[in-house]
DRENKOLDREN-42981 format. One line per field, with one value per atom (N, C-alpha, C, CB): residue number from 1; residue in three letters; atom name; x, y, z. Coordinates in pm, whole numbers, plus 50000, padded with zeros to 5 digits. Glycine has a CB too. Example, Ala and Ser with C-alpha at 12.3 -4.5 7.8 and 13.67 -1.06 7.14 Angstrom:
<recs>
i = 1,1,1,1,2,2,2,2
aa = ALA,ALA,ALA,ALA,SER,SER,SER,SER
at = N,CA,C,CB,N,CA,C,CB
xx = 51319,51230,51320,51131,51285,51367,51290,51408
yy = 49431,49550,49670,49553,49775,49894,50003,49940
zz = 50780,50780,50780,50905,50708,50714,50787,50572
</recs>
This chain:
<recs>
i = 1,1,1,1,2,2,2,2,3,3,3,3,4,4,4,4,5,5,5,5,6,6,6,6,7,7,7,7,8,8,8,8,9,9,9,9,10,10,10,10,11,11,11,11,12,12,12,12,13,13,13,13,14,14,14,14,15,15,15,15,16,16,16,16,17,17,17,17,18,18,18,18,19,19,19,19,20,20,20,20,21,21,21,21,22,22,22,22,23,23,23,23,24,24,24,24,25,25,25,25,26,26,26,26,27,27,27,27,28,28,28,28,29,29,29,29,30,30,30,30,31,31,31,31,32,32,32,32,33,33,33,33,34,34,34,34,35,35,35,35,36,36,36,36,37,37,37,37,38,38,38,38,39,39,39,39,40,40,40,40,41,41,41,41,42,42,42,42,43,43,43,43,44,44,44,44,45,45,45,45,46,46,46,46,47,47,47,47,48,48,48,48,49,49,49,49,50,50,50,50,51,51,51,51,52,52,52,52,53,53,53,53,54,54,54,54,55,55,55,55,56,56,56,56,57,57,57,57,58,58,58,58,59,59,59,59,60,60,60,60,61,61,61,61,62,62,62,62,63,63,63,63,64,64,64,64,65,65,65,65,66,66,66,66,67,67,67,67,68,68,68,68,69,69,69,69,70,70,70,70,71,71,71,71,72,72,72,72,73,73,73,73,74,74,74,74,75,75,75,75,76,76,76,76,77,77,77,77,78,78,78,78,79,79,79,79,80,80,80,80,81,81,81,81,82,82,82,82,83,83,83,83,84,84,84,84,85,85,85,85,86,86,86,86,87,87,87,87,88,88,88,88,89,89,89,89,90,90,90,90,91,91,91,91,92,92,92,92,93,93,93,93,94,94,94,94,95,95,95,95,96,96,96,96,97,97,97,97,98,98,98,98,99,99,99,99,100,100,100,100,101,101,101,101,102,102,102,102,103,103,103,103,104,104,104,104,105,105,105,105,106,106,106,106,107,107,107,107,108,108,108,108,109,109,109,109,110,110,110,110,111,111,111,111,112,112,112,112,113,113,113,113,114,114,114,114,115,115,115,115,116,116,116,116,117,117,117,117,118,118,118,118,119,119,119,119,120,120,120,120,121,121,121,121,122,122,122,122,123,123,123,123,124,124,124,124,125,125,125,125,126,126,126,126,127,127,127,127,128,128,128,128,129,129,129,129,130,130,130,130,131,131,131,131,132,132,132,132,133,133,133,133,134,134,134,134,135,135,135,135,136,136,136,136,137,137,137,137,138,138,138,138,139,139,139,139,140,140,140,140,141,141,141,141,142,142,142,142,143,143,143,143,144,144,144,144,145,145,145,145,146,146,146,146,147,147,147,147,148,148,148,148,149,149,149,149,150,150,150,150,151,151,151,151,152,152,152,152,153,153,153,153,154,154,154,154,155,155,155,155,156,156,156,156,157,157,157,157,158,158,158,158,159,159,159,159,160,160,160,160,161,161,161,161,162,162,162,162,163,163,163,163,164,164,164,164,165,165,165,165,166,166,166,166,167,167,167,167
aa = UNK,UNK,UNK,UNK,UNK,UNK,UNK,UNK,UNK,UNK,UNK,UNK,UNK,UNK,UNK,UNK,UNK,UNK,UNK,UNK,UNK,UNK,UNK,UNK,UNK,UNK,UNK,UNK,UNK,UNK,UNK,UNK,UNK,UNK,UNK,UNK,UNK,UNK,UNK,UNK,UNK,UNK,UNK,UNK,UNK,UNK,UNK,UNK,UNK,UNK,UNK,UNK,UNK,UNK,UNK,UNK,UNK,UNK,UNK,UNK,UNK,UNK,UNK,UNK,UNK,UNK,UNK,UNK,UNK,UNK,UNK,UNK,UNK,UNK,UNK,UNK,UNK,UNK,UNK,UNK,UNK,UNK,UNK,UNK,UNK,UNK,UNK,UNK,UNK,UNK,UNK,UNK,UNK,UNK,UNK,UNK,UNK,UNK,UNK,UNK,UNK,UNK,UNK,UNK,UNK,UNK,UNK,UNK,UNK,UNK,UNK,UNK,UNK,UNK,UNK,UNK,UNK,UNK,UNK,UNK,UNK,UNK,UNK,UNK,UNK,UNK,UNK,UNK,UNK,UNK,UNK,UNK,UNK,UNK,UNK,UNK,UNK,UNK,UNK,UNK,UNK,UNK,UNK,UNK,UNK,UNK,UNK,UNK,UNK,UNK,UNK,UNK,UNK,UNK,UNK,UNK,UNK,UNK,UNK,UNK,UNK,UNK,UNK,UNK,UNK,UNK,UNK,UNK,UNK,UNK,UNK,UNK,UNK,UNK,UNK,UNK,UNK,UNK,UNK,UNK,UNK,UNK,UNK,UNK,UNK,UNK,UNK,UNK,UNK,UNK,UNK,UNK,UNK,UNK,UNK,UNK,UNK,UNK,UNK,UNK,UNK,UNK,UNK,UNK,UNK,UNK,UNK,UNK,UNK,UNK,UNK,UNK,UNK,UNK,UNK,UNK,UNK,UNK,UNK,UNK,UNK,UNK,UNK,UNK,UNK,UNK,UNK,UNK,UNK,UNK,UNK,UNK,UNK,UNK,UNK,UNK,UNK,UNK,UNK,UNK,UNK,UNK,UNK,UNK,UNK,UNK,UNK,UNK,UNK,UNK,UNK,UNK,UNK,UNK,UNK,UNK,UNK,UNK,UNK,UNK,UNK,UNK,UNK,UNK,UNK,UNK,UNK,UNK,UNK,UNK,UNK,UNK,UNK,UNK,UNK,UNK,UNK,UNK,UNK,UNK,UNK,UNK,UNK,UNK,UNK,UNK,UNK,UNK,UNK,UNK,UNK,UNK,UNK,UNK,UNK,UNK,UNK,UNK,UNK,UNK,UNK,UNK,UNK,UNK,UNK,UNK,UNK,UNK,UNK,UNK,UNK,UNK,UNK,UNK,UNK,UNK,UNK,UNK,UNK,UNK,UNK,UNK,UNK,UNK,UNK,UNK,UNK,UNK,UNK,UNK,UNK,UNK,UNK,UNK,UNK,UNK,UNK,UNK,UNK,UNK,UNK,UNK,UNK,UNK,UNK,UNK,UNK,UNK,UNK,UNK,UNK,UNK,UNK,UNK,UNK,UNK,UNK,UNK,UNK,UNK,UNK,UNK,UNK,UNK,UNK,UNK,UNK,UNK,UNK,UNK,UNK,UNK,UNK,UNK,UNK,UNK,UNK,UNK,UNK,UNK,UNK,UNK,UNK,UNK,UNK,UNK,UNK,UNK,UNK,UNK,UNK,UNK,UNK,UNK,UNK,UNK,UNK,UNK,UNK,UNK,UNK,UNK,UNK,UNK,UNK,UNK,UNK,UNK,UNK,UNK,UNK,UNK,UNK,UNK,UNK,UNK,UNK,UNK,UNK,UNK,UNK,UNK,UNK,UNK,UNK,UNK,UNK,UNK,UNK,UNK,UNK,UNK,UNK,UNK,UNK,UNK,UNK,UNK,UNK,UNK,UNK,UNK,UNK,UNK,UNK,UNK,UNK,UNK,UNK,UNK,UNK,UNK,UNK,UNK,UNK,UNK,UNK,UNK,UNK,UNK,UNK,UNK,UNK,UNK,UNK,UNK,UNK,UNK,UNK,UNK,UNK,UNK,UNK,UNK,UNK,UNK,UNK,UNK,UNK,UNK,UNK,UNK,UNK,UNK,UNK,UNK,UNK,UNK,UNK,UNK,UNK,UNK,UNK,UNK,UNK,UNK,UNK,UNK,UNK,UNK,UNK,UNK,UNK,UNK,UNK,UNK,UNK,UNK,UNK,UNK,UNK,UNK,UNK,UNK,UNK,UNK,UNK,UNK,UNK,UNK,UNK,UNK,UNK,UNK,UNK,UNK,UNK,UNK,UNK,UNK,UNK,UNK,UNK,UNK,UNK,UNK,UNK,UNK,UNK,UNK,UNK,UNK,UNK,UNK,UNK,UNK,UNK,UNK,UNK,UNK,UNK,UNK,UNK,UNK,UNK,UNK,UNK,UNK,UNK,UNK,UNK,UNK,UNK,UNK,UNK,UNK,UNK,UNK,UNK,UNK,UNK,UNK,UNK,UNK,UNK,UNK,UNK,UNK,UNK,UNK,UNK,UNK,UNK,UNK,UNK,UNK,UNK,UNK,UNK,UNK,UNK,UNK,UNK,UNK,UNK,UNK,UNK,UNK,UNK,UNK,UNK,UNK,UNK,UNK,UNK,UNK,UNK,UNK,UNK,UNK,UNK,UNK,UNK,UNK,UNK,UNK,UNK,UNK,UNK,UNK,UNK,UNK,UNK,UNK,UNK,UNK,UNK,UNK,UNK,UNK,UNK,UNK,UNK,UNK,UNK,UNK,UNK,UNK,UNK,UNK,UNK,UNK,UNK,UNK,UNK,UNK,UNK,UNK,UNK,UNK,UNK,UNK,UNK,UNK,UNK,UNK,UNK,UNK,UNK,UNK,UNK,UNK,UNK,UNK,UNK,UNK,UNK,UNK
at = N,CA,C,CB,N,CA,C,CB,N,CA,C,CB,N,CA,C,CB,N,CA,C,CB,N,CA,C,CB,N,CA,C,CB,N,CA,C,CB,N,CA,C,CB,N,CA,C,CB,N,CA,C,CB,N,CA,C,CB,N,CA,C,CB,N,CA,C,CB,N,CA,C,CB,N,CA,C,CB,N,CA,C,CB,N,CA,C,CB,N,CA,C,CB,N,CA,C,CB,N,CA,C,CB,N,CA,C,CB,N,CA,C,CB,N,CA,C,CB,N,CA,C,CB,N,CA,C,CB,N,CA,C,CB,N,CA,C,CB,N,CA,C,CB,N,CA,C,CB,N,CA,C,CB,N,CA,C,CB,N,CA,C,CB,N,CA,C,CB,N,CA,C,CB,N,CA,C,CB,N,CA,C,CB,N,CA,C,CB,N,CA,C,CB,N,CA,C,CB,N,CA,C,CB,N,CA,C,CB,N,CA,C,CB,N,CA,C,CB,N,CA,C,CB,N,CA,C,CB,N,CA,C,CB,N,CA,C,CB,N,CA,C,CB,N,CA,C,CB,N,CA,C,CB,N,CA,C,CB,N,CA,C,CB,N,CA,C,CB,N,CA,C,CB,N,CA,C,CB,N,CA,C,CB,N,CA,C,CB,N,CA,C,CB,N,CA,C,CB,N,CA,C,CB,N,CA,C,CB,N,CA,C,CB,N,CA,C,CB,N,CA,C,CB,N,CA,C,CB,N,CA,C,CB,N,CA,C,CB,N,CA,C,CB,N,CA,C,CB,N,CA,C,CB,N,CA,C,CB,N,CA,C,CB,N,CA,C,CB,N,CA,C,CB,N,CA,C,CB,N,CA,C,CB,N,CA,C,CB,N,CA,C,CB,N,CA,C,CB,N,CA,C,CB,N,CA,C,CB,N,CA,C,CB,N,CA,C,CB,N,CA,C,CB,N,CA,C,CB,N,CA,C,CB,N,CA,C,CB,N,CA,C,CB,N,CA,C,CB,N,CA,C,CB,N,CA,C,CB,N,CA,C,CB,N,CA,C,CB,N,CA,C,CB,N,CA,C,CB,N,CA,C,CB,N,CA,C,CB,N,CA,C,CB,N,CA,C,CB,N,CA,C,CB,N,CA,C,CB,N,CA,C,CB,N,CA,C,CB,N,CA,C,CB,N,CA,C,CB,N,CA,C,CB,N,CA,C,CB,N,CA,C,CB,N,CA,C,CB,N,CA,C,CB,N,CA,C,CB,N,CA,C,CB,N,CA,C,CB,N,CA,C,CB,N,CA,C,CB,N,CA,C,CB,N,CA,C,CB,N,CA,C,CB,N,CA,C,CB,N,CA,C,CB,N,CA,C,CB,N,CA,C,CB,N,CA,C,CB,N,CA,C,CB,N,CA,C,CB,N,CA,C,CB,N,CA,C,CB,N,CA,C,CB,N,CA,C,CB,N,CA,C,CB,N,CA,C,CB,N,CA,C,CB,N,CA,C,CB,N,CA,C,CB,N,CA,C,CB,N,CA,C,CB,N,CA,C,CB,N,CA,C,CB,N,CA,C,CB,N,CA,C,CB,N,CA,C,CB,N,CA,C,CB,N,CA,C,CB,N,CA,C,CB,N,CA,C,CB,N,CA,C,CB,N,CA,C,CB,N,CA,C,CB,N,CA,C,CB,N,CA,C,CB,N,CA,C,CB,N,CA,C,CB,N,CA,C,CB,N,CA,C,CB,N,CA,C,CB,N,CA,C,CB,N,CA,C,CB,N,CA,C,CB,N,CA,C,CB,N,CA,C,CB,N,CA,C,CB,N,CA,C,CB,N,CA,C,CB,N,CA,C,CB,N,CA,C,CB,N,CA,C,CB
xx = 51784,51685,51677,51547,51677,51661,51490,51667,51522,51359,51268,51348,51136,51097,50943,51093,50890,50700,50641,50615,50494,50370,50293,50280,50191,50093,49949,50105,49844,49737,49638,49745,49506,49391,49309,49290,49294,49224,49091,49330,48996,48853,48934,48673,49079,49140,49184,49234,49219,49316,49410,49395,49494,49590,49747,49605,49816,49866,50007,49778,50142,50239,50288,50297,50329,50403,50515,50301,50622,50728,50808,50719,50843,50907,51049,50863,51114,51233,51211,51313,51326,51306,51285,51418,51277,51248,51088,51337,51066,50907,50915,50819,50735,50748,50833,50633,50894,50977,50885,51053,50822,50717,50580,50740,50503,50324,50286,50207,50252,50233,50107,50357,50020,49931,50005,49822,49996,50074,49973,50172,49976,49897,50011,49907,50130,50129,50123,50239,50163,50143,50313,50001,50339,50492,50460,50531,50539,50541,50550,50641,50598,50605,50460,50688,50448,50277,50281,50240,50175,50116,50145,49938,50176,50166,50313,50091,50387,50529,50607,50568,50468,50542,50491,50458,50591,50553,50417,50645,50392,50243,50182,50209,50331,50277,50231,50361,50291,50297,50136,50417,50105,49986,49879,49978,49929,49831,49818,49891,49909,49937,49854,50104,49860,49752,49599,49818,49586,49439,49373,49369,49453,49399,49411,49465,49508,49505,49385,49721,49311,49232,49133,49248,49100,48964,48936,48955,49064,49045,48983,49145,49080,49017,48881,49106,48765,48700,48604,48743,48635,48540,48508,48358,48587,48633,48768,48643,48725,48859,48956,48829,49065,49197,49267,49332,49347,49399,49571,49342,49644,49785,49867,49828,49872,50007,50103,49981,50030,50134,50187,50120,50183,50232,50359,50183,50501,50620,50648,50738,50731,50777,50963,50710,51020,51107,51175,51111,51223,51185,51404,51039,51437,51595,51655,51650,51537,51589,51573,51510,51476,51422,51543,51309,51548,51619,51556,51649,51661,51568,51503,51610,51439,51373,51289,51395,51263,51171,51102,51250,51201,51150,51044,51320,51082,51017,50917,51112,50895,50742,50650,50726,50744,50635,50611,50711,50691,50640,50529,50790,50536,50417,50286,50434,50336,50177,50145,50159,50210,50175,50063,50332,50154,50070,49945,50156,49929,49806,49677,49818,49600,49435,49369,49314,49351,49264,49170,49186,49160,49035,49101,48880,49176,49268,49310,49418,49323,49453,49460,49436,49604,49725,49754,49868,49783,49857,50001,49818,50081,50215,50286,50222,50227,50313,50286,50231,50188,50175,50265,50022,50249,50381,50472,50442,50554,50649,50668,50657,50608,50612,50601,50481,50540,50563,50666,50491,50701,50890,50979,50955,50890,51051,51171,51179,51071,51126,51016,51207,51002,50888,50910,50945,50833,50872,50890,51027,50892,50955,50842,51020,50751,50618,50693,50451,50727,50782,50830,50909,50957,51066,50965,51247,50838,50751,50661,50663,50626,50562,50664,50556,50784,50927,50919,51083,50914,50880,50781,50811,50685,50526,50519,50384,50583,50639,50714,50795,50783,50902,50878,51082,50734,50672,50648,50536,50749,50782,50638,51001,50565,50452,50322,50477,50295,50111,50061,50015,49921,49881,49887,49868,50014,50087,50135,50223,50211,50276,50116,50472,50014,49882,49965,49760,50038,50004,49904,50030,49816,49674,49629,49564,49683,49613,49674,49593,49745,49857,49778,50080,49731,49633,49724,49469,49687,49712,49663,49702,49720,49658,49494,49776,49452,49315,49232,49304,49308,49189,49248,49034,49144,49256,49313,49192,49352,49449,49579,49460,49659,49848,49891,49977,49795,49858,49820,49788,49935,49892,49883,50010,49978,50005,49845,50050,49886,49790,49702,49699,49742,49712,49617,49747,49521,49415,49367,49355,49312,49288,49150,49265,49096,48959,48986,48972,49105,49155,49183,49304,49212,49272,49156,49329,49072,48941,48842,48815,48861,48805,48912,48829,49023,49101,49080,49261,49025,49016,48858,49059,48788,48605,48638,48493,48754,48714,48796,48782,48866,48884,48754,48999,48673,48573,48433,48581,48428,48324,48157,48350,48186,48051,48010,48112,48112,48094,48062,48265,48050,47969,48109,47772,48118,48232,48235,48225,48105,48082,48108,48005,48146,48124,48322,48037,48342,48455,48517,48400,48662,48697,48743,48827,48740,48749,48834,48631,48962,49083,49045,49192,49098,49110,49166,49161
yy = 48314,48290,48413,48258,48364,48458,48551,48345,48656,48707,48623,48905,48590,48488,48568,48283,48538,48667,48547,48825,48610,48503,48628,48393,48560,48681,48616,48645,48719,48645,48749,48572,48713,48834,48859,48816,48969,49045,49152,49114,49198,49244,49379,49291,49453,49535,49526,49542,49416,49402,49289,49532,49229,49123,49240,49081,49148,49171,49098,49148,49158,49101,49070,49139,49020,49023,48930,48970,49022,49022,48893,49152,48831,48780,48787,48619,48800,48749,48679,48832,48624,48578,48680,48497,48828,48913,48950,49012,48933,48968,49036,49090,49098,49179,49264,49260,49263,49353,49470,49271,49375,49423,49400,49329,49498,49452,49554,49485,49499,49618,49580,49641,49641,49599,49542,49695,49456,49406,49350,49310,49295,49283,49090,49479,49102,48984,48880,48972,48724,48619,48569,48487,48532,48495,48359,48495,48268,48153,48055,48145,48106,48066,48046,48143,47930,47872,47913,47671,47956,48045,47907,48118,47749,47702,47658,47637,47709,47717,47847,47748,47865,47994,47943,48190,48011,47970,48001,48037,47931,47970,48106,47897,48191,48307,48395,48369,48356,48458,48419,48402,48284,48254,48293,48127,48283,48400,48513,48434,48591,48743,48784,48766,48694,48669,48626,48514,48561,48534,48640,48352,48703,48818,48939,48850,48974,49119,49062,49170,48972,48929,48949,48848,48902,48949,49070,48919,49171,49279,49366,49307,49346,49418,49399,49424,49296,49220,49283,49111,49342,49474,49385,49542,49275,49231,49281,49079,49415,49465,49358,49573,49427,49327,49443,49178,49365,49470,49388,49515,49462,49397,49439,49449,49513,49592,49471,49726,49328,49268,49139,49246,49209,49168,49185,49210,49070,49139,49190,49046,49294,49353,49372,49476,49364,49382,49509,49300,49629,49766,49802,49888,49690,49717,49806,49619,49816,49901,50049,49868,50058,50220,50282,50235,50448,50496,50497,50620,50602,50564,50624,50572,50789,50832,50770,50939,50719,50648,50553,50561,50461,50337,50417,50263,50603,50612,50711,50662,50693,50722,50630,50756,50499,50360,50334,50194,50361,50308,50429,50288,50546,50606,50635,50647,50572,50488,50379,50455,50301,50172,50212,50095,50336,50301,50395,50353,50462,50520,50442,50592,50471,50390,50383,50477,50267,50224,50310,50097,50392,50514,50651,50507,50655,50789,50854,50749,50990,51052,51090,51185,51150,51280,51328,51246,51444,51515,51528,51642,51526,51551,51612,51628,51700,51797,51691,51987,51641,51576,51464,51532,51378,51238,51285,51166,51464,51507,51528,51595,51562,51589,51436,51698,51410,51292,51187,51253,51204,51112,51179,51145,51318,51376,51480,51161,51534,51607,51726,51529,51774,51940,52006,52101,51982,52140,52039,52283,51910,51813,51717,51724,51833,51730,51715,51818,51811,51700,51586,51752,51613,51442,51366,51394,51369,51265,51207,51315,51320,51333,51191,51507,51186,51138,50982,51251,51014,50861,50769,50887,50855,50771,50731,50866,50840,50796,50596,50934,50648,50506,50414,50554,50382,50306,50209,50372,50047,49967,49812,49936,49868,49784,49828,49769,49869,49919,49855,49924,49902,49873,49863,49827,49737,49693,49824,49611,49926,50028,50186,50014,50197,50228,50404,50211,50403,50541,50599,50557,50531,50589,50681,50491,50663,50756,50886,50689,50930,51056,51113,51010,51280,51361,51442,51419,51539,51655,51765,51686,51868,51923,52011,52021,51985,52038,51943,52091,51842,51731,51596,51838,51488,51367,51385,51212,51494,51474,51420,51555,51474,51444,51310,51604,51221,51050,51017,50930,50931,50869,50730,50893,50647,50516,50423,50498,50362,50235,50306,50150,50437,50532,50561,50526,50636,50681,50749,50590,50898,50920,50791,51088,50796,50683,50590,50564,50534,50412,50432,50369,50538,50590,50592,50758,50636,50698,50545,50849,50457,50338,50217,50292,50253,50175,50232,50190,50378,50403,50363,50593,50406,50338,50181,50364,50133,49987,49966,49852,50076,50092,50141,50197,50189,50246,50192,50361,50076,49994,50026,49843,50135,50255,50321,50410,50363,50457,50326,50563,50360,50292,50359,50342,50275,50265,50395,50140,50462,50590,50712,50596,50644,50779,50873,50735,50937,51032,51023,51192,50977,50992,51137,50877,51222,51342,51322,51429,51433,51435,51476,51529,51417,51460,51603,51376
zz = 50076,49974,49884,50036,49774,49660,49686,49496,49612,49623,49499,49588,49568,49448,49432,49498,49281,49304,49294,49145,49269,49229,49179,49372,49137,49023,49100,48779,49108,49140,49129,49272,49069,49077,49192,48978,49201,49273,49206,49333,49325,49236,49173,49353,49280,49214,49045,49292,49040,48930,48960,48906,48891,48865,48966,48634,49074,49167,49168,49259,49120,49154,49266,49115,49348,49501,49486,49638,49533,49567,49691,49598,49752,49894,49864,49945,49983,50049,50141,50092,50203,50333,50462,50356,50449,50525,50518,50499,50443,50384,50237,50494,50217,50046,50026,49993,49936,49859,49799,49744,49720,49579,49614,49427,49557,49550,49438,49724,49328,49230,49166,49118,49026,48982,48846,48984,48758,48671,48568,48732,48468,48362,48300,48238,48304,48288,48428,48207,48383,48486,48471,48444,48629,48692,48619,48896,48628,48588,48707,48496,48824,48927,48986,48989,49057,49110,49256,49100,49303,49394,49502,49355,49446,49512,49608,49454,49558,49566,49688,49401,49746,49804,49985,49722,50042,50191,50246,50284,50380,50411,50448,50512,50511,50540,50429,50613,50298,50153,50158,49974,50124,50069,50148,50041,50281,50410,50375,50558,50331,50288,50156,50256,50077,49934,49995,49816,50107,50047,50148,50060,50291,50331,50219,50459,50145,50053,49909,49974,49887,49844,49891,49827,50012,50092,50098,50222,50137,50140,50019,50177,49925,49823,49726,49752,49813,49803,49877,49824,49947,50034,50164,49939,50210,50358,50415,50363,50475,50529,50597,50634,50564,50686,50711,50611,50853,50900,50855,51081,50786,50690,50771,50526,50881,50916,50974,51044,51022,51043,50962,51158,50774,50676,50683,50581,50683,50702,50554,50769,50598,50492,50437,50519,50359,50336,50273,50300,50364,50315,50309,50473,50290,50263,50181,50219,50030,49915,49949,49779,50045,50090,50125,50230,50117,50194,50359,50131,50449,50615,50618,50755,50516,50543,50449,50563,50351,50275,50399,50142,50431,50553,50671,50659,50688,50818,50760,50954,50631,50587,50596,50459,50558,50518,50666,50417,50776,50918,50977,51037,50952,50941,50896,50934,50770,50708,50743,50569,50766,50835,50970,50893,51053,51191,51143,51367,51055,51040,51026,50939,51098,51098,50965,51193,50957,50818,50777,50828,50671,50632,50657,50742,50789,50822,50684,50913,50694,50545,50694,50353,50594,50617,50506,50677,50549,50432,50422,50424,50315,50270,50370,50152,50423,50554,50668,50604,50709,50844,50821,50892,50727,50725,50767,50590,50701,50702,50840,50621,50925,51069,51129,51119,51149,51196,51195,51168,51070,50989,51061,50782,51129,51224,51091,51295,50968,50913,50848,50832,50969,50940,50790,51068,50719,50590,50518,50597,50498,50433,50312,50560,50311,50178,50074,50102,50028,49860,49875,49761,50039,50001,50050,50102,50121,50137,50001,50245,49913,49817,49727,49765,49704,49647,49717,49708,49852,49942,49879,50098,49869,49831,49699,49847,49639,49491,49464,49467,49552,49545,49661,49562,49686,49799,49686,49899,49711,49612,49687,49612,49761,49832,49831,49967,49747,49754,49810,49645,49880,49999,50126,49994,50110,50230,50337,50172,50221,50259,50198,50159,50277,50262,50192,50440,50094,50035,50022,49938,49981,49935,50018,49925,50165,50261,50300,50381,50197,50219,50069,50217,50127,50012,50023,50028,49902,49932,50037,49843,50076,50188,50165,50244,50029,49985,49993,49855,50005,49971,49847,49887,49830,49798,49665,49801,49618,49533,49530,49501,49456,49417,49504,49488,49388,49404,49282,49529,49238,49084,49116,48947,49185,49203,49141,49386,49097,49050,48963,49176,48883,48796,48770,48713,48885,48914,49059,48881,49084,49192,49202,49210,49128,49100,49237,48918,49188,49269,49445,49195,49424,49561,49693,49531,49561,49664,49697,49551,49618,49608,49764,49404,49758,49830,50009,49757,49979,50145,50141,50216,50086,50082,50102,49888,50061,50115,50283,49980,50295,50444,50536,50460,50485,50539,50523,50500,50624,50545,50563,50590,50620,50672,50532,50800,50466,50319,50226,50254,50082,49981,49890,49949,49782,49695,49620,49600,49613,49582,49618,49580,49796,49857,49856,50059,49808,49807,49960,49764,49978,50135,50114,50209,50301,50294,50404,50291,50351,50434,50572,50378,50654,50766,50839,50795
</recs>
């Protein structure tokens, strides 16, 4: 099977997603609409849409067992995204700790480069990798604003206001 998208809104913003027959490829924020109907896509996709809907809806989900299709990654790209994956919803790390943990010490920038080219937002939880001062040096979905808003909705104790503080 070819990779096929769908477009659909969210309280985030309007949401491309990606499938293969392996799982998402893609999850991005997008501004136009696929032409393809949301109704056309298998049940697990449309499972995968109406939980990342709830979620960003300020009804947490827990996505990690969204499949994913992480073929285009390099392996160390893939064993960033499996380290964000197992990280706890609300958790940070910092650039150096992914790097340790991916099993490559000293290694923040190429993680910094990973998170960069993390082709699954959300799914693949960048948001939760700060800088080591605190939640800076993330642009994705082009705003720290956003960043800090996506772990507050991991944190359903805090208020959309409240600033997450690195661990």
């Amino acid at each position: 099977m070819s990779a096929r998208t769908l477009t659909f809104a969210t309280a985030l913003g309007r949401l491309r997603l990606r499938w293969t027959a392996e799982g998402v490829d893609l999850l991005r924020l997008t501004d136009t609409l696929d032409r393809e109907e949301a109704r056309e896509a298998p049940a697990w996709v449309l499972e995968a849409v109406r939980r990342l809907m709830a979620h960003l809806a300020g009804k947490p989900q827990d996505l990690k067992d969204i499949p994913l299709d992480l073929s285009g990654l390099t392996p160390f790209q893939r064993r960033v995204a499996e380290v964000l994956r197992a990280t706890a919803p609300g958790q940070t790390l910092s650039y150096g700790e992914v790097a340790l943990l991916a099993g490559r010490p000293g290694a923040a920038r190429a993680v910094g480069q990973a998170v960069k080219a993390n082709p699954v937002l959300i799914l693949v939880p960048c948001h939760r990798v700060v800088a080591s001062k605190g939640p800076g040096g993330w642009s994705a979905f082009g705003s720290p604003e956003v960043k800090a808003r996506l772990l507050a909705l991991e944190r359903p104790h805090t208020g959309p206001d409240d600033a997450p503080a690195a661990r």
